[in-house]
RODO-2510 file (C-alpha; in nm, 4 decimals, decimal comma):
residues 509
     n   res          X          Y          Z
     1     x    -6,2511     6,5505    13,3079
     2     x    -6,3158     6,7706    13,0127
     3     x    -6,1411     7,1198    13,1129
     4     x    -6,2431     7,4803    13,0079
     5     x    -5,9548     7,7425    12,8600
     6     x    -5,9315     7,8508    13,1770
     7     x    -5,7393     7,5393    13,3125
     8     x    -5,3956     7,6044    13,4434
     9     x    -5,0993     7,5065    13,2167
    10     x    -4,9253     7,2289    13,3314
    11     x    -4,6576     6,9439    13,2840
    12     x    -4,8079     6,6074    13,2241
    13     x    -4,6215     6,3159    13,2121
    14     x    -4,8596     6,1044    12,9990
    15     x    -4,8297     5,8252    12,7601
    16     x    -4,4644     5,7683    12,6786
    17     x    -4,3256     6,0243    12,9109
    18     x    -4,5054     6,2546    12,6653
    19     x    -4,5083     6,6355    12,8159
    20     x    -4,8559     6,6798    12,7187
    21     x    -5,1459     6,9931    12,7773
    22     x    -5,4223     6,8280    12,9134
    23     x    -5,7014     6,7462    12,6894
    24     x    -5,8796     7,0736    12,6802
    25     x    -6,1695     7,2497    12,4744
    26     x    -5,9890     7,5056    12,2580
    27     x    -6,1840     7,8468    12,2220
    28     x    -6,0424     8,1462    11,9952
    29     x    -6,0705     8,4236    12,1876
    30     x    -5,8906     8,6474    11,9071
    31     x    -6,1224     8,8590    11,6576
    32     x    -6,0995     8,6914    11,3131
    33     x    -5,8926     8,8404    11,0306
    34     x    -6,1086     8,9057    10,7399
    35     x    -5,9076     8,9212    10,3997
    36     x    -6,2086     9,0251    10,1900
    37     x    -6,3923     9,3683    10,2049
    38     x    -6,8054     9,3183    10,3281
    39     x    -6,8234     9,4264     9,9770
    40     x    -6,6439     9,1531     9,7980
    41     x    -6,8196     8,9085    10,0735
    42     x    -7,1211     8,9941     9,8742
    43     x    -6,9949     9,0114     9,5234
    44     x    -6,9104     8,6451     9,6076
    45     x    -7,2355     8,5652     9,7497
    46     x    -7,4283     8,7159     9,4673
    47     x    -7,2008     8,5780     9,1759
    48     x    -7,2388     8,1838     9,3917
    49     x    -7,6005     8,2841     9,3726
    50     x    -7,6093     8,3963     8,9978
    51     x    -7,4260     8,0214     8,9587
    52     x    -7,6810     7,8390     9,0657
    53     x    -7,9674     8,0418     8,9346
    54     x    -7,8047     8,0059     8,5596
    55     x    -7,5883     7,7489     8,5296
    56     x    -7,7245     7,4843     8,8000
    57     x    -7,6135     7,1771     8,9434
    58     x    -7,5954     6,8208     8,8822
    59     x    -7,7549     6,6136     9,1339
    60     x    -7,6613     6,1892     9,0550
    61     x    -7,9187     6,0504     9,2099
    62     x    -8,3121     6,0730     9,1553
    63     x    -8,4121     6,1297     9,5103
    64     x    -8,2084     6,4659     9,5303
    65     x    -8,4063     6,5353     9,2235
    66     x    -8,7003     6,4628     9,3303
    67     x    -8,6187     6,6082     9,7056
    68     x    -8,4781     6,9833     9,5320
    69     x    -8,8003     6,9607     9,2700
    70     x    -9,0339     6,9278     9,5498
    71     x    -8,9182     7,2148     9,7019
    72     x    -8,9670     7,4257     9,4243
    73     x    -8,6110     7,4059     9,2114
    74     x    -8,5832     7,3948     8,8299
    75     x    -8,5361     7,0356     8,6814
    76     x    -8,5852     6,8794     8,3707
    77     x    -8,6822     6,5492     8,3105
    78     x    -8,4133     6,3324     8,1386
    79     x    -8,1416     6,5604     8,2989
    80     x    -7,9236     6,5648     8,6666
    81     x    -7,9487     6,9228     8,6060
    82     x    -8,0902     7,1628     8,9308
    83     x    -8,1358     7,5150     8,8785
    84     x    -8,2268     7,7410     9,2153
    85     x    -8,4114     8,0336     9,2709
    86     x    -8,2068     8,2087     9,5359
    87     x    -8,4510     8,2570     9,7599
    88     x    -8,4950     7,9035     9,7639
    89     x    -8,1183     7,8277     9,8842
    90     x    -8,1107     8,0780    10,1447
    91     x    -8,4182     8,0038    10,3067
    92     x    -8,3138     7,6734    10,3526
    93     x    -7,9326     7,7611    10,4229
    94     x    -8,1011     7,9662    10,6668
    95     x    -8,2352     7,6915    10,8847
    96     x    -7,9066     7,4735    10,9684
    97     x    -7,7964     7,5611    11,3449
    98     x    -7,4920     7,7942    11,3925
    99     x    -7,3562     7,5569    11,7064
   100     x    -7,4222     7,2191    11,8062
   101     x    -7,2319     6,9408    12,0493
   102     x    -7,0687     6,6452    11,9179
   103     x    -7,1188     6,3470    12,1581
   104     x    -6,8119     6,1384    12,2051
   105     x    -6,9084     5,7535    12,3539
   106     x    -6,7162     5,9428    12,6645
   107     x    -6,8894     6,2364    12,7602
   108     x    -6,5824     6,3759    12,8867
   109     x    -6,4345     6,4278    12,5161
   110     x    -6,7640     6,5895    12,3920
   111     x    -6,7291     6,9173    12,1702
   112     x    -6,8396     7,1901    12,0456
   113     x    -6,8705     7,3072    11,7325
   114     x    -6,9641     7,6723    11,5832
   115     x    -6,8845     7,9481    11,8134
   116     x    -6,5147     8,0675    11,8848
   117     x    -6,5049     7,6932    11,9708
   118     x    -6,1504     7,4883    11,7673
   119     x    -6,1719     7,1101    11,7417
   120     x    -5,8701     6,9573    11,5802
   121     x    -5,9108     6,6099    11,3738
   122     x    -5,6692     6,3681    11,3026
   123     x    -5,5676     6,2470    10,9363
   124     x    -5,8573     6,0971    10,7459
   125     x    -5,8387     5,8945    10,4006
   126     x    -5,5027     5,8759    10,3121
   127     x    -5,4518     5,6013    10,1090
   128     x    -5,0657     5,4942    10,2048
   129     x    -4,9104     5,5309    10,5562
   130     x    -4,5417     5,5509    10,6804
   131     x    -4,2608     5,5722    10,9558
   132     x    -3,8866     5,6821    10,9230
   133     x    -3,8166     5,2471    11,0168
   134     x    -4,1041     5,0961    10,7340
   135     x    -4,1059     5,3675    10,4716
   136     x    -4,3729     5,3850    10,2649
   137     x    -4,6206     5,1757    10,2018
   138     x    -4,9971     5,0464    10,1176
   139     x    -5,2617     5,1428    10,3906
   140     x    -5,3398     4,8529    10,6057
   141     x    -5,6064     4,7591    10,9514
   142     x    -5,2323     4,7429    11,1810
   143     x    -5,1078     5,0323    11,0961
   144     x    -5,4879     5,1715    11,1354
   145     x    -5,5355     5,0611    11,4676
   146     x    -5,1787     5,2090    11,5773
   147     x    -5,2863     5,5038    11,4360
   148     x    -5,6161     5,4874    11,6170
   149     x    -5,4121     5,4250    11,9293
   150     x    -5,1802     5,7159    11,8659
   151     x    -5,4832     5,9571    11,8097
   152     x    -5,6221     5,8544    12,1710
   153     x    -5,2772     5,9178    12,3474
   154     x    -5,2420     6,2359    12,2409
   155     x    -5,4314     6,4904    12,4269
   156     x    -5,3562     6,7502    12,1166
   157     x    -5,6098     6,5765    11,8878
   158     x    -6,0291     6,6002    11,9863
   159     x    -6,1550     6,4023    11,6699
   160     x    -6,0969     6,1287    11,4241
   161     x    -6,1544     6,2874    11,0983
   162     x    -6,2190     5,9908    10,8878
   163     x    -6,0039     5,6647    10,8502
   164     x    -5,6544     5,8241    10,8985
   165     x    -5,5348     5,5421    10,6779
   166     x    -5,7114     5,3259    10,4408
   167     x    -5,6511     4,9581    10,5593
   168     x    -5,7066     4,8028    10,2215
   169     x    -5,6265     4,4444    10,3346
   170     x    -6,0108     4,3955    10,4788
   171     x    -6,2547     4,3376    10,2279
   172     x    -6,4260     4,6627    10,0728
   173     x    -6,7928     4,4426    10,1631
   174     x    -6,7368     4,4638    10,5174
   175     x    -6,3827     4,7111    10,5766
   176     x    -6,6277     4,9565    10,7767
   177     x    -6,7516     4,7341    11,0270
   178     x    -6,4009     4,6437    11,1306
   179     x    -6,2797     4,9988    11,0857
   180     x    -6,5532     5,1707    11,3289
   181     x    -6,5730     4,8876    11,5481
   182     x    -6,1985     4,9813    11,6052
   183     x    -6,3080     5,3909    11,6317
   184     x    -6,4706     5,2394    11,9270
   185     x    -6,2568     4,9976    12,1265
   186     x    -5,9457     5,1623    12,0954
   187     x    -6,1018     5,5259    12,1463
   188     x    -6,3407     5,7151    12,3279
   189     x    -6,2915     6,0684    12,1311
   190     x    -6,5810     6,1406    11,8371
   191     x    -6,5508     5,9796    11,4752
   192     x    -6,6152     5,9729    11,1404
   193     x    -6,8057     5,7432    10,8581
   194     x    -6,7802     5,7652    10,5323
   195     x    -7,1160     5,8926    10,3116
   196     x    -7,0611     5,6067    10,0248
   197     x    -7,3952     5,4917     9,9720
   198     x    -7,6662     5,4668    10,2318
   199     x    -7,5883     5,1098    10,3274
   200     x    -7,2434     5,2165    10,4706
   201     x    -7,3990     5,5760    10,6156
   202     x    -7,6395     5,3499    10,8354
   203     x    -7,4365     5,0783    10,9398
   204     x    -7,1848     5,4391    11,1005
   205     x    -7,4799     5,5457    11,2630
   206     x    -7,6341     5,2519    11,4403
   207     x    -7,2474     5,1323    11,5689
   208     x    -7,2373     5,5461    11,6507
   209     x    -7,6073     5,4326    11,8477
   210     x    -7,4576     5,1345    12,0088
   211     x    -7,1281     5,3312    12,1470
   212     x    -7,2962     5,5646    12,3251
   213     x    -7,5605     5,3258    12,4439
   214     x    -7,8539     5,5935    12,3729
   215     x    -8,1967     5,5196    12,1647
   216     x    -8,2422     5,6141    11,8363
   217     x    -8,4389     5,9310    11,9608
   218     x    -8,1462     6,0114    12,1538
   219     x    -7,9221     5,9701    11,9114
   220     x    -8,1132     6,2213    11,6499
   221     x    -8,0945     6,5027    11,8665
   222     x    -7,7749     6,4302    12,0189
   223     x    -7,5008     6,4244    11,7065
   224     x    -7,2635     6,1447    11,7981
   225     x    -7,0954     6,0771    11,3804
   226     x    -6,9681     6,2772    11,1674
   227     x    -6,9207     6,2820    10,7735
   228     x    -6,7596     6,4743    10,5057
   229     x    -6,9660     6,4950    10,2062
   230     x    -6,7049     6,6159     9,8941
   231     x    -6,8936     6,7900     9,5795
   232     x    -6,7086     6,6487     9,2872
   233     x    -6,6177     7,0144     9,1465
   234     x    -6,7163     7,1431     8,9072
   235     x    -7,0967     7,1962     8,9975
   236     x    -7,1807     6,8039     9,0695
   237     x    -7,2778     6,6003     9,3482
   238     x    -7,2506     6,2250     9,3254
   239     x    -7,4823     5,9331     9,4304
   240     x    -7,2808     5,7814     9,6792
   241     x    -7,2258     6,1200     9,8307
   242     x    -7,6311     6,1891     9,8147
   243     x    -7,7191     5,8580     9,9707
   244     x    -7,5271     5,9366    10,2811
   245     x    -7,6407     6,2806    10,3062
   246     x    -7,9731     6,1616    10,3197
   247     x    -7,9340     5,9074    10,5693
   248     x    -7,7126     6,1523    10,7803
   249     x    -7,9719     6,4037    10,8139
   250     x    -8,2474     6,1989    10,8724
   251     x    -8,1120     6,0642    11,1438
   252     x    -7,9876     6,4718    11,3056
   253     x    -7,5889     6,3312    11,2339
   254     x    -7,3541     6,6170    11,1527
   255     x    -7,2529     6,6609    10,7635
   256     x    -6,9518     6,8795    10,6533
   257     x    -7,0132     7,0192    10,2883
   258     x    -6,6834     7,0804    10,1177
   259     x    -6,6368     7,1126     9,7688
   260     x    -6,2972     7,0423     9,6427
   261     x    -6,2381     7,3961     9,4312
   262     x    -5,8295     7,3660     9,3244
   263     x    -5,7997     7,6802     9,1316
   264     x    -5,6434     7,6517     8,7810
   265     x    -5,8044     7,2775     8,7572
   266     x    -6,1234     7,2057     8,9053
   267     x    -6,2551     7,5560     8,9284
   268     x    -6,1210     7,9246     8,7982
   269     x    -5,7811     8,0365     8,7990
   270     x    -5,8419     8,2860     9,0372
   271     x    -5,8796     8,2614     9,4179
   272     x    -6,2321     8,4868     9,3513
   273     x    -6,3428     8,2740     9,0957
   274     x    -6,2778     7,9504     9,2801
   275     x    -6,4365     8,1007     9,5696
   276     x    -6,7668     8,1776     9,3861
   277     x    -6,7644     7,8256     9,2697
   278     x    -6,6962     7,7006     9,6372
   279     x    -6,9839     7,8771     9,7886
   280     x    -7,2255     7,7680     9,4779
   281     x    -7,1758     7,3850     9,5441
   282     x    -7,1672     7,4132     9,9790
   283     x    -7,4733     7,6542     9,9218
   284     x    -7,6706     7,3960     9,7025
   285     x    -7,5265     7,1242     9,9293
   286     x    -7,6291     7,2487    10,2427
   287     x    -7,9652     7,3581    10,1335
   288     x    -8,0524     7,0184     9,9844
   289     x    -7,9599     6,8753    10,3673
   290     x    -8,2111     7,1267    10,5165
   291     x    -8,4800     7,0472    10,2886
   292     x    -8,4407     6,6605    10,3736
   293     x    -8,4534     6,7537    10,7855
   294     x    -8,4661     7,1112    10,8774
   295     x    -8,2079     7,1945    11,1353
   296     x    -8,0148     6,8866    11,0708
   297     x    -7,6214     6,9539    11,1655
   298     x    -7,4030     7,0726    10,9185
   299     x    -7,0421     7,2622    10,8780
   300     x    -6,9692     7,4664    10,5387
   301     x    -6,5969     7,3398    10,3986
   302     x    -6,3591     7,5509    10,2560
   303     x    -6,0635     7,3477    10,0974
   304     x    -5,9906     7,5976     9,7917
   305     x    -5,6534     7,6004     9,6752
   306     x    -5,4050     7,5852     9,3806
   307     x    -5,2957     7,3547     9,1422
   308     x    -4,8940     7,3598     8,9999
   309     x    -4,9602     7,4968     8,6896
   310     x    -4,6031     7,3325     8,5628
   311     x    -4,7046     6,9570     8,6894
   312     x    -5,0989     6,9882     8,7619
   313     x    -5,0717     6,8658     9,0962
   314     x    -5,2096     6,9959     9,3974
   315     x    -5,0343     7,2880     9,6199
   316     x    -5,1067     7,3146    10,0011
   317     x    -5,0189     7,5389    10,2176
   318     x    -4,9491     7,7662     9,9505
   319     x    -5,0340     8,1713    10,0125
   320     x    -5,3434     8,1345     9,7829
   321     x    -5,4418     7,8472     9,9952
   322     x    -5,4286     8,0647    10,3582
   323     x    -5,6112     8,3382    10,1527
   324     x    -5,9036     8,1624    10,0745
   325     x    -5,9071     7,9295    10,3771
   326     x    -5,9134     8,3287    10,6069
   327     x    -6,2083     8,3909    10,2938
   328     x    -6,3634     8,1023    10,3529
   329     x    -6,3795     8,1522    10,7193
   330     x    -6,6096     8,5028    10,6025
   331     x    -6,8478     8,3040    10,4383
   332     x    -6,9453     8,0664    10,6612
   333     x    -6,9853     8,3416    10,8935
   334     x    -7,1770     8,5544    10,6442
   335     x    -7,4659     8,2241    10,6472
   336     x    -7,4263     8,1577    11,0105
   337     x    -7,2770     7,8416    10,9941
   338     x    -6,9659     7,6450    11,1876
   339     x    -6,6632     7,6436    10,9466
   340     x    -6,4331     7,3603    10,8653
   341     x    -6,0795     7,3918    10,7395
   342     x    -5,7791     7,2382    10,7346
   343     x    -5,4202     7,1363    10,8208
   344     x    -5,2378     7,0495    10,4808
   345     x    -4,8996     7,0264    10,2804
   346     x    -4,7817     6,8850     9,9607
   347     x    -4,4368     6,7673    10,1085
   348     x    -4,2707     6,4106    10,0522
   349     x    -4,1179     6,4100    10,4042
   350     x    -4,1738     6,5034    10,7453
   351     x    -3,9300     6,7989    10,7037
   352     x    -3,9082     7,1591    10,6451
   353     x    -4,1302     7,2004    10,4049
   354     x    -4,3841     6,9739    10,5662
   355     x    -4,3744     7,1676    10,9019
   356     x    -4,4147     7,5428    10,7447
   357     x    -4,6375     7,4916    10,4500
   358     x    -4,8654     7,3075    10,7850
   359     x    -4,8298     7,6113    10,9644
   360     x    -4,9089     7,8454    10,7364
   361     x    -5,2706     7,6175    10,7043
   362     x    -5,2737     7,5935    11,0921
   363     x    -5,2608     7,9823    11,1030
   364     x    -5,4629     8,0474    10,8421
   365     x    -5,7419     7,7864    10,9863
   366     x    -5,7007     7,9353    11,3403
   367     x    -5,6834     8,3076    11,2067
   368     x    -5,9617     8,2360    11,0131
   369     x    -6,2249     8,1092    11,2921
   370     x    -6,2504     7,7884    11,1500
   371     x    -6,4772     7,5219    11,3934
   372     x    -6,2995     7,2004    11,2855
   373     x    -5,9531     7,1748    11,1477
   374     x    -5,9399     6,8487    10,9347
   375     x    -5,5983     6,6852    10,8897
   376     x    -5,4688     6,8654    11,2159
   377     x    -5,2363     6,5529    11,2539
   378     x    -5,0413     6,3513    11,0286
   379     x    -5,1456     6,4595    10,6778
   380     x    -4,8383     6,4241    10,4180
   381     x    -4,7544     6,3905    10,0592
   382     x    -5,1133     6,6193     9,9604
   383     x    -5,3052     6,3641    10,1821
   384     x    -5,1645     6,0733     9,9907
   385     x    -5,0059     5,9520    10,2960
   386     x    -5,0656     5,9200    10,6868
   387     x    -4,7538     5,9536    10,8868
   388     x    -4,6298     5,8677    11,2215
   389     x    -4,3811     6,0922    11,2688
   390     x    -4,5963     6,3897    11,1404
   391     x    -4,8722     6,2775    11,4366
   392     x    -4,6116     6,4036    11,6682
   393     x    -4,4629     6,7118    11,4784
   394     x    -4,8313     6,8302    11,4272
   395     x    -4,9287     6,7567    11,7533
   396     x    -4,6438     6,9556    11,9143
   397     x    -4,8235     7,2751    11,6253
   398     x    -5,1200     7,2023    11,7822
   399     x    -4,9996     7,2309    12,0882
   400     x    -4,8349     7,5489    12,0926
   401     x    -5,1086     7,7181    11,9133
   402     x    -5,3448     7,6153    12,1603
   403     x    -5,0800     7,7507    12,3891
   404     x    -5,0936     8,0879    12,1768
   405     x    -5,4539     8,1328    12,2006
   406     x    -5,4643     8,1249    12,6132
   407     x    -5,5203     8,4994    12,7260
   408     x    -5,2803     8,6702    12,9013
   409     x    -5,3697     8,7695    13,2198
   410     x    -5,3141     9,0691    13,3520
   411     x    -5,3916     9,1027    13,7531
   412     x    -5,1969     9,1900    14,0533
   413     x    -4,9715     8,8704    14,0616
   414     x    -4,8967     8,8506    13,7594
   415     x    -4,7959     9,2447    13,7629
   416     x    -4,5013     9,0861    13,9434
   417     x    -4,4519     9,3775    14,1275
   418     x    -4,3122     9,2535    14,4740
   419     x    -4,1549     9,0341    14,2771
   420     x    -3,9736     9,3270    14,1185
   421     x    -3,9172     9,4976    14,4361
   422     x    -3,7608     9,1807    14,6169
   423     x    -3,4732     9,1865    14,3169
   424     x    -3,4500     9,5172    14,2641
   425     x    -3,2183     9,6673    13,9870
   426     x    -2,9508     9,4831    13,8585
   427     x    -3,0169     9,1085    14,0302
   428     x    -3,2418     8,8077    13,8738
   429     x    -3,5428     8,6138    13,9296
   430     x    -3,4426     8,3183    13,9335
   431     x    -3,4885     8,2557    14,3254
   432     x    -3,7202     8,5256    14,3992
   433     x    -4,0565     8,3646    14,5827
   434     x    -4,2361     8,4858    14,2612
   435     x    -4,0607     8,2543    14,0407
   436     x    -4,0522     7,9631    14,2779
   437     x    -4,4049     7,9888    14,2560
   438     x    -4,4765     7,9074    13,9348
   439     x    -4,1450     7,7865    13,8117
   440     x    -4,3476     7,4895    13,7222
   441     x    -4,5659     7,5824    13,5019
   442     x    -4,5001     7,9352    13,4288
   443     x    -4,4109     7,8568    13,0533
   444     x    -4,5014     7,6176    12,7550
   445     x    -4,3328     7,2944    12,8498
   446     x    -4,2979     7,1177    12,4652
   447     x    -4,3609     6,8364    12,3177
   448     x    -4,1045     6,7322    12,0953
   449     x    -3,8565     7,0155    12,0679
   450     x    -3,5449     6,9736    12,2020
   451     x    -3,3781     7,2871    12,3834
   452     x    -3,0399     7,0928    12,5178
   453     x    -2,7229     7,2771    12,4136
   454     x    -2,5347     7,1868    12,2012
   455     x    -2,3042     6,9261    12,3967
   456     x    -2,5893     6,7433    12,5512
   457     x    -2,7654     6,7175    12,2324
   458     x    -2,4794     6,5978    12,0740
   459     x    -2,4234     6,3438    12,3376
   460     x    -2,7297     6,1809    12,2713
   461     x    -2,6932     6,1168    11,9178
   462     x    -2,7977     6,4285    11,7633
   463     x    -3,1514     6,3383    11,6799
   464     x    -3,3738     6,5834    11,4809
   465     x    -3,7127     6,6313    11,5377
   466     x    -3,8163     6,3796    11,3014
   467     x    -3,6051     6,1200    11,4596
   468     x    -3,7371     6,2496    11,8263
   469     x    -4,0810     6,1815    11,7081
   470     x    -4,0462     5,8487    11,5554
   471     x    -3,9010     5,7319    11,9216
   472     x    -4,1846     5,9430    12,1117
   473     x    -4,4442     5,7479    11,8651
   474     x    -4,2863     5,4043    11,9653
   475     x    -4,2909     5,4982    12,2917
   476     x    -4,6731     5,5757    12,3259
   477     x    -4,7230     5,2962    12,1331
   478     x    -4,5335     5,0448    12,3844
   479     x    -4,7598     5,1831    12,6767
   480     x    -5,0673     5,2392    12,5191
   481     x    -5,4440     5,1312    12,7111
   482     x    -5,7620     5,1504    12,5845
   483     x    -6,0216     5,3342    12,7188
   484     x    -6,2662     5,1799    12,9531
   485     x    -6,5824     5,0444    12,7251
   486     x    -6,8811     4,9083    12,9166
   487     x    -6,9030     4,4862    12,8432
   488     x    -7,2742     4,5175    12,7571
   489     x    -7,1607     4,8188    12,4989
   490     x    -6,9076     4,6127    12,3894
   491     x    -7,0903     4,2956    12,3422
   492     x    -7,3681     4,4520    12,1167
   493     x    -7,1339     4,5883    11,8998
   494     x    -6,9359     4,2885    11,8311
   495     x    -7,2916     4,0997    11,7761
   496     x    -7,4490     4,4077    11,5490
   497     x    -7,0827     4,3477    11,3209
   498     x    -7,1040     3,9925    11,3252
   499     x    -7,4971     4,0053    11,2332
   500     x    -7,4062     4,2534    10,9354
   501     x    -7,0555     4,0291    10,8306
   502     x    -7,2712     3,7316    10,7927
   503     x    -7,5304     3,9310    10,6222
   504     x    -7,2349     4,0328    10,3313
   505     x    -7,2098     4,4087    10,4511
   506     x    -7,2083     4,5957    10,1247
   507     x    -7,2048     4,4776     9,7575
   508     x    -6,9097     4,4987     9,6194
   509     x    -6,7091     4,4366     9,2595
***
């Protein structure tokens, strides 16, 4: 069963002898830092506004014209070009929900998002994938569906946030079918589809339908899918992008806006700058999804960061990045709507520099108040590449700050005080009833860290943690089980994919 952050800590032996925290629902109960003044919150706000109002933004597609026209924006015939009144935007910014549950085919691993409530997401779109034993290499549907398996063992992870590797072996026509069909056998947590065109968008939503085994009215007002709709910064939105929008709020499925800002490239070299930008494009974004369906889910994205300004590429993790991920977290707040952020790094390995430029994000997401944390596990090489070994590192970050955020409690027993007076000065507590109590469960058991001494380390083989979770990987793959699915469920789905295989699935080149 689903348990509350009041659920004792505890040892659990789970999939590959796996010392896990239960599955929980992870609230914040800290108050959020804010890096920018109230004042600068609205210099941003107002210079987003001034944005949009001046300089506009291009809409590819003629139905968000005509949608954004209708409801009383600037266009121009001939031209992708959307100007907005500011009144306009905010009235219908002003109508998206500030919480709203996200129905998992298992009740049981339902969440919540908006509120002090923390969902952490998997990987999504990376397109190459790799272990310490196969090195790198091309995304592919085996390595997918061990993914998909490792996501369900571990009890760290609520969400699939998209494909956490592309498997670019199945055709592009039909890849989707195969790749949700698998969200659903080998999981029961919530997932993702991807908004490329509306043919894709509804084919996520009806196997979304099927999984849950709810009517289409049920499904609108019950969010069950998820997508991640990506402005193509600077200032434009692309068809394939609109198309699922559209079909995602028609049908009350949740839509994460999140323009992809990287300071010094696609948007000003300066974290205020890029922030202005940021909010102009998940403003616009969000206000075209409220005038398709008002009230129709949605989550404002920050991913703002830096480029390299020696190489061009993308930084993570970075101290600009935390900045405007904490800033980013004000915003959304500032509009009343559930944040998404994210857990990234621009490292080559699962080493050092992968594990603390991922914690700096992880702190800065957490610290922040972000809702969902995309890329919470397994995100390497700037999201270029899904790795094994960094499910279980990330998962064992997770972990602990989940472990961080549980409130201490202060009440008689855990005063400790006849503990204190059965030892008395200068003795230990190491057989005192107190501690024999709780000896148990008293502390953070962990995941993958090793706290042998030296000798007995050594004994072993001296593994490091990278090596410890490439065998604890293996190991949850060997005993892996999927979840129960209902025949009936089970047998509709396969017929809905067969029905759309036959039919061709999407066009494509």
């Amino acid at each position: 069963m689903s348990r509350s952050r009041t659920t004792p800590r505890r040892r659990r032996d789970g999939a590959g002898g796996l010392h896990q925290l239960p599955w929980q629902l992870v609230k914040n109960p800290m108050p959020p830092v804010e890096v920018l003044r109230p004042d600068q919150i609205e210099r941003i706000h107002d210079a987003s506004l001034t944005i949009l109002e001046e300089i506009g933004m291009d809409f590819l597609h003629d139905e968000a014209i005509e949608i954004l026209g209708r409801a009383g924006a600037e266009t121009t015939p001939g031209s992708r070009r959307v100007r907005f009144d500011r009144g306009l935007v905010l009235e219908a910014v002003g109508k998206a929900p500030s919480a709203y549950t996200f129905h998992a085919r298992n009740p049981e691993r339902d969440v919540r998002i908006g509120g002090r409530s923390i969902v952490f997401a998997s990987v999504g779109s990376a397109p190459n994938v790799s272990d310490i034993e196969g090195g790198r290499r091309v995304g592919n549907y085996r390595d997918y569906c061990n993914l998909l398996r490792l996501g369900q063992a571990l009890n760290a992870m609520h969400i699939f946030g998209g494909y956490p590797v592309e498997p670019v072996d199945l055709h592009p026509s039909t890849r989707h079918l195969d790749a949700l069909r698998a969200f659903v056998t080998l999981s029961d947590k919530p997932f993702h589809a991807y908004a490329l065109g509306r043919v894709r968008m509804r084919d996520g939503i009806e196997i979304a339908r099927i999984a849950r085994g709810v009517s289409r009215e049920q499904l609108q007002c019950e969010p069950s899918l998820f997508t991640v709709v990506n402005t193509s910064s600077p200032l434009r939105l692309d068809g394939p992008m609109i198309e699922g929008l559209v079909e995602m709020a028609k049908a009350g499925q949740i839509v994460t806006v999140t323009p992809f800002t990287l300071a010094g490239a696609m948007a000003p070299a300066t974290l205020a700058g890029a922030l202005a930008q940021q909010n102009a494009e998940a403003l616009a974004t969000i206000a075209l999804i409220q005038l398709v369906r008002p009230g129709a889910p949605v989550m404002y994205g920050g991913f703002t960061s830096n480029v390299d300004m020696k190489s061009g590429a993308p930084a993570f993790g970075t101290p600009e990045y935390a900045k405007a991920a904490l800033a980013g977290g004000q915003l959304a707040r500032r509009y009343g709507l559930p944040y998404r952020s994210s857990n990234t790094n621009a490292s080559n390995a699962v080493d050092a520099q992968a594990t603390y430029e991922s914690m700096v994000s992880l702190w800065a997401a957490v610290q922040g108040h972000a809702n969902m944390v995309m890329h919470s596990l397994g995100w390497l090489e700037g999201g270029l590449r899904a790795s094994f070994e960094k499910m279980i590192v990330d998962a064992e970050l997770v972990q602990t700050m989940t472990e961080f955020l549980r409130p201490i409690v202060v009440d008689d027993d855990t005063l400790g005080l006849d503990a204190i007076r059965e030892v008395g000065p200068g003795g230990h507590f190491f057989g005192c009833r107190h501690t024999l109590a709780r000896y148990e469960t008293a502390f953070y058991a962990p995941l993958l860290s090793d706290w042998r001494n030296f000798e007995s380390w050594q004994e072993v083989g001296a593994p490091d943690a990278t090596q410890r979770a490439h065998q604890l990987y293996k190991r949850i793959l060997a005993e892996y089980e999927p979840p129960p699915l209902d025949p009936a469920i089970a047998e509709e789905l396969d017929a809905f994919v067969a029905k759309r295989k036959e039919e061709g699935g999407v066009p494509s080149d």
